[in-house]
C-alpha positions as CSV (number, residue, x, y, z in Angstrom):
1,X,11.2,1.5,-25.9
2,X,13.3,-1.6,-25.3
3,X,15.5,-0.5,-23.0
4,X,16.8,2.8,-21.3
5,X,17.7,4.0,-18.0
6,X,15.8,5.6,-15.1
7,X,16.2,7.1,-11.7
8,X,13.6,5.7,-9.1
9,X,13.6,8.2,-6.0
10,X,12.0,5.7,-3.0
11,X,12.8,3.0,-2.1
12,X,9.5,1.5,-0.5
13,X,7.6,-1.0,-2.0
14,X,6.5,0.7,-4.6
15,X,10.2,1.8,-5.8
16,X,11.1,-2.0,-5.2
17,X,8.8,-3.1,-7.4
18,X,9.2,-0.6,-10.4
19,X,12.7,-1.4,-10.0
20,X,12.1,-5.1,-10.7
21,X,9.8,-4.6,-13.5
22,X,12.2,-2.3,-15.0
23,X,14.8,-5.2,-14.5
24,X,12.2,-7.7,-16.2
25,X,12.4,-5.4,-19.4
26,X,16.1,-5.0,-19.8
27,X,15.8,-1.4,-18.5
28,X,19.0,-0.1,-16.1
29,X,18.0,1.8,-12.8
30,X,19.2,3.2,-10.1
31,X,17.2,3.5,-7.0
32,X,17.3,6.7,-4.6
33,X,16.3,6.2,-1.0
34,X,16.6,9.3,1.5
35,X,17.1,6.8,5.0
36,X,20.4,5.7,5.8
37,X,19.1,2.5,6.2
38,X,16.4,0.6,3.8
39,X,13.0,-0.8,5.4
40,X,9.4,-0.2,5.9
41,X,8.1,2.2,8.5
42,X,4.3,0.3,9.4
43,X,4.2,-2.9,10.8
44,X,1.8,-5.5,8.9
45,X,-1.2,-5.3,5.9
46,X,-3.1,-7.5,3.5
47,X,-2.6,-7.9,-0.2
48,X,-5.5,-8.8,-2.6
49,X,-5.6,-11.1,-5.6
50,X,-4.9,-8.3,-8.1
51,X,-1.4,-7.0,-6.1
52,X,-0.6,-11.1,-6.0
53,X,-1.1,-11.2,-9.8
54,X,1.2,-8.1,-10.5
55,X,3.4,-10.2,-7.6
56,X,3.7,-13.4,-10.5
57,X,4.1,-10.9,-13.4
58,X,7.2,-9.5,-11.5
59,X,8.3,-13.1,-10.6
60,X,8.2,-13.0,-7.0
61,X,4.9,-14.5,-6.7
62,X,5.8,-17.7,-4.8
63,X,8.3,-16.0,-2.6
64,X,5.4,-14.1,-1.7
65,X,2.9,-16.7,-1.2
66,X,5.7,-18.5,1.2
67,X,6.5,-15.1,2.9
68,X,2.5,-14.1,3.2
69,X,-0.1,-15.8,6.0
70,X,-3.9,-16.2,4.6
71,X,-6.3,-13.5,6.7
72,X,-10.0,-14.2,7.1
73,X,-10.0,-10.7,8.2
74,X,-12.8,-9.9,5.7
75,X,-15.0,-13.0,7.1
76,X,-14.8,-12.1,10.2
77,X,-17.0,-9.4,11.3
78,X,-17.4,-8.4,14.9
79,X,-18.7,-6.4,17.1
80,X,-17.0,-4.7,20.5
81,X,-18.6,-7.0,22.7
82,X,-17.5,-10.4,20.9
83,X,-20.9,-11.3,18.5
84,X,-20.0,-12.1,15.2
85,X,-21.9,-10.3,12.3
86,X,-20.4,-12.3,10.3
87,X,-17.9,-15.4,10.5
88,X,-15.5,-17.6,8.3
89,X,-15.7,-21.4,8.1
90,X,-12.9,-23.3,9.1
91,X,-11.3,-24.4,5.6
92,X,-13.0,-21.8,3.8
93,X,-10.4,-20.2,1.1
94,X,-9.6,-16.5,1.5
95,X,-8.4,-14.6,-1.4
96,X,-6.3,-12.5,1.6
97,X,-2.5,-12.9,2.3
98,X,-0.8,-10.9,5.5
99,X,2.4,-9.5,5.3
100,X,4.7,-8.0,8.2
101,X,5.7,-5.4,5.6
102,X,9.3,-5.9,6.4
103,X,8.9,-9.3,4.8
104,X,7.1,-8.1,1.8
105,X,9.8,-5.1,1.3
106,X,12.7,-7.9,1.9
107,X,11.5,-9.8,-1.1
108,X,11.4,-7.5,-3.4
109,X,15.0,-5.9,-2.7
110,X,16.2,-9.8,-3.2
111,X,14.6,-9.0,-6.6
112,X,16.6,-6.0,-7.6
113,X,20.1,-6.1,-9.2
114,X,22.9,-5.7,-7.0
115,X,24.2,-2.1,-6.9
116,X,21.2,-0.4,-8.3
117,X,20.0,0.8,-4.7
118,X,21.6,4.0,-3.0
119,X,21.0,5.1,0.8
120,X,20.9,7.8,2.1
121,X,20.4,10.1,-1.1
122,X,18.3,12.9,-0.4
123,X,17.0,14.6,-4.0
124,X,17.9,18.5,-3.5
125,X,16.9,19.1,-7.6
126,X,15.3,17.8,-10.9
127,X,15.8,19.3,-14.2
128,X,14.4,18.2,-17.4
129,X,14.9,18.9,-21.0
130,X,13.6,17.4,-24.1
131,X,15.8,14.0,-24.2
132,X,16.8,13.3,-21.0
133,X,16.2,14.1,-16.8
134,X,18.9,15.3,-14.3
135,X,18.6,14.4,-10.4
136,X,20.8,15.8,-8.2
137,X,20.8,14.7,-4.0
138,X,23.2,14.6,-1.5
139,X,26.3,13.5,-1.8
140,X,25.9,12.5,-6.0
141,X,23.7,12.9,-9.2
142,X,22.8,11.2,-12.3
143,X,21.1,12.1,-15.8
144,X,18.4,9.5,-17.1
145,X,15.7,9.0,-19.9
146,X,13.0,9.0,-17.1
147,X,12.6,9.7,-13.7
148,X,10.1,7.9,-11.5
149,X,8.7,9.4,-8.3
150,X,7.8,6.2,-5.7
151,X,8.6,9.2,-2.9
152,X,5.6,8.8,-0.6
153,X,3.1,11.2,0.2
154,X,4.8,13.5,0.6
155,X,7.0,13.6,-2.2
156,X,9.9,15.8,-3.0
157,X,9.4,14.5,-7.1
158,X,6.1,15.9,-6.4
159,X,6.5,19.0,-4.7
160,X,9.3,19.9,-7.3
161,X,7.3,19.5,-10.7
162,X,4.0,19.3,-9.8
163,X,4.2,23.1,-7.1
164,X,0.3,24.0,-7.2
165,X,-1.0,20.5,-6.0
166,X,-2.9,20.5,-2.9
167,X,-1.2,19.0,-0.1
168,X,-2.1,15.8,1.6
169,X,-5.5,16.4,3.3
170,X,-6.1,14.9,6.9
171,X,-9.1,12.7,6.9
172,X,-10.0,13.4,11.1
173,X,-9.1,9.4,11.6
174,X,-6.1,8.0,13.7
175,X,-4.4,4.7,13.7
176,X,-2.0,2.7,16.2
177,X,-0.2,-0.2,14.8
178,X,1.7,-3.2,16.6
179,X,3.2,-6.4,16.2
180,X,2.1,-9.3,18.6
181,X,3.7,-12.4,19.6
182,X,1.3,-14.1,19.3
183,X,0.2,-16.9,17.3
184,X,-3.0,-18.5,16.0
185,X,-5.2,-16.0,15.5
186,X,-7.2,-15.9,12.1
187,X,-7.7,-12.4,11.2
188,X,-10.8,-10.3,11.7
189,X,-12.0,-7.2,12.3
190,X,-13.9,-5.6,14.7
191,X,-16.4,-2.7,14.0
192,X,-17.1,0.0,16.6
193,X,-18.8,3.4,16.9
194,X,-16.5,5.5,14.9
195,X,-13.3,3.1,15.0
196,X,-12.5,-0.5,14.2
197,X,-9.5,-3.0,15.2
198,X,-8.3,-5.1,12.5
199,X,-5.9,-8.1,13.3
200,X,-3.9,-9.9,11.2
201,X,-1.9,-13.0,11.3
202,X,1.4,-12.6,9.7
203,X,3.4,-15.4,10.8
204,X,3.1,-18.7,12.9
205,X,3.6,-16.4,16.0
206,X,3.5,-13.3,15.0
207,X,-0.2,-11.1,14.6
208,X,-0.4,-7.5,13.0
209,X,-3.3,-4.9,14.8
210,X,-4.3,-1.7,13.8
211,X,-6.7,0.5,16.0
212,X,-8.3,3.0,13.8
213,X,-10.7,6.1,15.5
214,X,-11.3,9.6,14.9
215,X,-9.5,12.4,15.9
216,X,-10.6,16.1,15.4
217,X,-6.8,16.9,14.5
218,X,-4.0,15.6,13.4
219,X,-0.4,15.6,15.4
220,X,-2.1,14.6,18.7
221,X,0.9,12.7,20.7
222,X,0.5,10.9,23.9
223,X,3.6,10.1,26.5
224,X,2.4,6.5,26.8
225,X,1.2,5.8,23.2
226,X,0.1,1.9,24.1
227,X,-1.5,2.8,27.6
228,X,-3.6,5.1,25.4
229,X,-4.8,2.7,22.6
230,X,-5.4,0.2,25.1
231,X,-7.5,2.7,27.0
232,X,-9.5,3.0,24.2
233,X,-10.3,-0.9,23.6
234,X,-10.0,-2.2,27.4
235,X,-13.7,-3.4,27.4
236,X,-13.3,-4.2,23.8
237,X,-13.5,-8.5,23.4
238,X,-10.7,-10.6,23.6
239,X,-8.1,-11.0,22.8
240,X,-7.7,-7.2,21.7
241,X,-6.6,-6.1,24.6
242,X,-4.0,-9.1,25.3
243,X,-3.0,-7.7,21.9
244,X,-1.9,-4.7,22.7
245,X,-0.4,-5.6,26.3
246,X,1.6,-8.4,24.7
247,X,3.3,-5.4,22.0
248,X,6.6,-4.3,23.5
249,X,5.9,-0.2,24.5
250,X,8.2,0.8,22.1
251,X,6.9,-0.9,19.1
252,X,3.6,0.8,19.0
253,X,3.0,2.9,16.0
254,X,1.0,6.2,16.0
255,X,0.0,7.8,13.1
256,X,-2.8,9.9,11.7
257,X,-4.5,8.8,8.0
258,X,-4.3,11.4,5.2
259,X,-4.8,11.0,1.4
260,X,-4.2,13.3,-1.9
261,X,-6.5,14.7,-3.9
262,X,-6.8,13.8,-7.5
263,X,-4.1,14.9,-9.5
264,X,-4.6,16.3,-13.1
265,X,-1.7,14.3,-14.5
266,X,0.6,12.0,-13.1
267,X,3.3,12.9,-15.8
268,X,5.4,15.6,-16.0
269,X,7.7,15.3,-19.5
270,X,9.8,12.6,-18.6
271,X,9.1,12.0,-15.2
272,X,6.2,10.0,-13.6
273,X,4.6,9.9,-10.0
274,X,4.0,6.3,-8.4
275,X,1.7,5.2,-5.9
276,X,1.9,7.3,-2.8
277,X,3.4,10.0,-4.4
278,X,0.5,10.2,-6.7
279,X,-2.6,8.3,-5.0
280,X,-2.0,8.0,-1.3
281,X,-5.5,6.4,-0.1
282,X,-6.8,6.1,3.2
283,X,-6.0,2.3,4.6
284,X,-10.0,1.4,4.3
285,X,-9.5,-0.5,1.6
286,X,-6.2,-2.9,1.5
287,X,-5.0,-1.2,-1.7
288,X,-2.0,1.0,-0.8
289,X,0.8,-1.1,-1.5
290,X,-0.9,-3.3,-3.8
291,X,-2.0,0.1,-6.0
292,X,1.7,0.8,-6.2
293,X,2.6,-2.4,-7.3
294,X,0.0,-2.4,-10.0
295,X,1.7,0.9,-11.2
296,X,4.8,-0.8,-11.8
297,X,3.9,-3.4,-13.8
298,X,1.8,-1.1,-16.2
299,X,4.5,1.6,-16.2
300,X,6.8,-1.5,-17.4
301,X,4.7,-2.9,-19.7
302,X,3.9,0.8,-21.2
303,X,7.5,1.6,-21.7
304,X,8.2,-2.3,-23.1
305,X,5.2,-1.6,-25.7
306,X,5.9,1.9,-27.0
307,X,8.6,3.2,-29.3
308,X,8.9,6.3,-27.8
309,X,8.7,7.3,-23.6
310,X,6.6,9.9,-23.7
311,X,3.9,7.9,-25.5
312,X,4.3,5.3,-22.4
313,X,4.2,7.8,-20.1
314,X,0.4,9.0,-21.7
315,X,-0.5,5.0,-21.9
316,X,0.5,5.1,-17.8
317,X,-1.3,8.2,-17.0
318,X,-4.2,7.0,-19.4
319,X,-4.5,3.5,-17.4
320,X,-3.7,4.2,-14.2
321,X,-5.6,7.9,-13.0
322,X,-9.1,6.4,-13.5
323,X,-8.0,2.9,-11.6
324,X,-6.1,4.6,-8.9
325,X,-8.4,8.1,-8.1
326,X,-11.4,5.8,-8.0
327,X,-10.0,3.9,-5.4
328,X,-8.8,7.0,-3.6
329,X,-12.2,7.9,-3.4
330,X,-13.8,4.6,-2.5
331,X,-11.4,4.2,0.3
332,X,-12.3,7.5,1.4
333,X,-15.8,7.3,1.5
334,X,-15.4,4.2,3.2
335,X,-13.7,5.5,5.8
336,X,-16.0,8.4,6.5
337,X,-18.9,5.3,6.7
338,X,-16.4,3.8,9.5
339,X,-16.1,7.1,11.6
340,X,-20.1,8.0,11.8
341,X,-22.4,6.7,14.4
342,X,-25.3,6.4,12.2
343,X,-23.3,4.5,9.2
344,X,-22.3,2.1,11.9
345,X,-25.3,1.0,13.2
346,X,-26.9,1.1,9.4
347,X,-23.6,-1.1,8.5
348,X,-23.8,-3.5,10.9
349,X,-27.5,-4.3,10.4
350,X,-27.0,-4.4,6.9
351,X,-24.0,-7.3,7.8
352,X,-26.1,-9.2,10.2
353,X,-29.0,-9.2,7.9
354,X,-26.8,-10.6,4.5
355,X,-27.1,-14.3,4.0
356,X,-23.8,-15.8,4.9
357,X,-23.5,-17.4,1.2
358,X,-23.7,-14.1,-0.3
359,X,-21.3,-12.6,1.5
360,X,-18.7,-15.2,0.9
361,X,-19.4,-14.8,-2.6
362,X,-18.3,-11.1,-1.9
363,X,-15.2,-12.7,-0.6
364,X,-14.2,-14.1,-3.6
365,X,-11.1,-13.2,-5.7
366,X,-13.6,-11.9,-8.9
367,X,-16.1,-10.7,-5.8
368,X,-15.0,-6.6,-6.4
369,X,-14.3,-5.2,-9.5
370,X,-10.8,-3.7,-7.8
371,X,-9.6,-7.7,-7.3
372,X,-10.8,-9.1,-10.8
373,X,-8.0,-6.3,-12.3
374,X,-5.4,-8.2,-14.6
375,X,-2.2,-7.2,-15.0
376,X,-0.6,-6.8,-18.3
377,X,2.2,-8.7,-19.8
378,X,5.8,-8.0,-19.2
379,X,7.4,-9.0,-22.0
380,X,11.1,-10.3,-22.3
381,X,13.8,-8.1,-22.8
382,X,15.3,-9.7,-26.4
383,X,11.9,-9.5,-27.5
384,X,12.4,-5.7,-29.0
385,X,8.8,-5.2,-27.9
């Protein structure tokens, strides 16, 4: 279909970047976000080669790469008492950038057309008939040929069409999250007995941690959130703990990991779920955000290369459940590897024993399957594709 109109309800990165790609193929949109205010709730993350691809097809690549800070996170392994399993060479590429997710989200709302984005509107109801979709939410609706759902995990698109799907399902992991002043630092990660510390650096003086460890429930608060984390790594090696101490009290993130279980279909007539709303994965893997963003780009290119929208919508669904659930589940499993004792210590021989060489070749942007993904082409809008 060459052009049409949607709704978008989110406006996280995922909604940013649907917008945008919609934009790319002379589609109109309008984009609903429930805050009064637009950002990013989190504080920092990585993006992989295949999210930077989708990045160029979308045009914002080299804002991106100006915006992002290369991590060696991945070739740095650690242990809690400073010994390296395994560590990056000065100069060596990584096929890593970090975000501050603020700057990431920025971008892409540069990207979007003026006007198309409304705060503050809450969805209250969706109704659908044959040709078209009607949103209604506070303060205003709108009717549209297709409604996209970039609502999170938990989604109201979701929850509305899709009633019998499982809820998100708490994985028994935690996470704190900061922002450092701190400069310098080249990103690593640091594997413990059931936890891990990841940093990140995502500017000349900025650095992004995240404390990951289990937790039998979920909803566990604490009164001093960062004298809690940092009880938790103070014999941990520097400069974790300087870390944490140098991240102002109130900028210390709690939040507990959950993910969805796979949905049959992530189409309902004329509306589709996107990203979190339909995949949210544990963090284990990097792929969050840069999952979402690939779902743009194919939704776009689907909808540029069909005739009709219901036939894109089955292309996206086709494409994207295999892609997406498998990462779900890799993520997951990954995770569960983190939180056990025994994995640990089987995972950190395993590190310690690999030759260097071969795990840098792991490192590289075709190392994984999930990085060697290529986004499709977005054509033109006077193309009539």
């Amino acid at each position: 279909m060459s052009s049409g109109r949607a709704i978008v309800v989110g406006g996280g990165i995922g909604g940013l970047a649907t917008a945008v790609a919609l934009h790319r193929i002379g589609w109109q949109a309008v984009v609903l976000e429930r805050a009064a205010e637009l950002g990013e709730i989190g504080a920092g993350m990585s993006q992989a080669p295949n999210a930077m691809r989708c990045l160029d097809t979308l045009g914002v690549g080299d804002q991106a790469r100006a915006a992002g800070v290369p991590t060696y996170s991945t070739g740095n392994l650690r242990l809690p008492n400073g010994r390296h399993l395994q560590r990056a060479r000065p100069g060596d590429p990584t096929p890593l950038l970090a975000f501050h997710r603020a700057d990431l989200h920025r971008l892409l709302l540069e990207a979007v057309p003026a006007g198309w984005v409304r705060t503050g509107a809450e969805v209250t109801a969706l109704h659908q008939d044959r040709d078209q979709v009607t949103v209604t939410w506070t303060g205003g609706g709108a009717t549209a040929d297709l409604v996209i759902g970039a609502d999170g995990i938990r989604s109201t698109v979701r929850r509305l069409l899709w009633p019998d799907a499982p809820p998100p399902r708490y994985l028994g992991r935690t996470a704190w999250l900061g922002i450092a002043p701190t400069g310098g630092l080249p990103g690593s990660v640091t594997m413990g007995s059931g936890a891990y510390f990841l940093i990140h650096p995502v500017s000349r003086d900025r650095a992004y941690w995240a404390y990951v460890t289990t937790c039998p429930q979920p909803g566990v608060r604490h009164d001093d959130e960062k004298a809690t984390v940092l009880d938790h790594v103070r014999d941990w090696h520097d400069p974790i703990p300087e870390l944490i101490a140098a991240t102002p009290d109130e900028a210390v993130i709690h939040l507990d990991i959950h993910d969805l279980d796979p949905l049959p279909s992530y189409v309902n007539g004329r509306v589709a779920l996107l990203g979190d709303a339909a995949h949210a994965m544990s963090p284990d893997r990097g792929q969050g955000a840069g999952q979402s963003i690939e779902d743009a780009v194919v939704l776009a290119a689907a909808l540029a290369g069909q005739p009709a929208i219901e036939t894109a919508l089955r292309r996206y669904d086709t494409e994207r459940r295999p892609r997406t659930q498998a990462t779900v589940r890799g993520a997951r499993a990954d995770g569960r590897r983190t939180a056990s004792p025994a994995a640990h210590r089987w995972m950190t021989t395993m590190v310690r024993l690999m030759p260097a060489a071969l795990w840098r070749k792991g490192l590289a942007p075709d190392g994984n399957a999930t990085w060697r993904w290529q986004p499709p082409h977005l054509p033109a809008p006077d193309t009539g594709r």
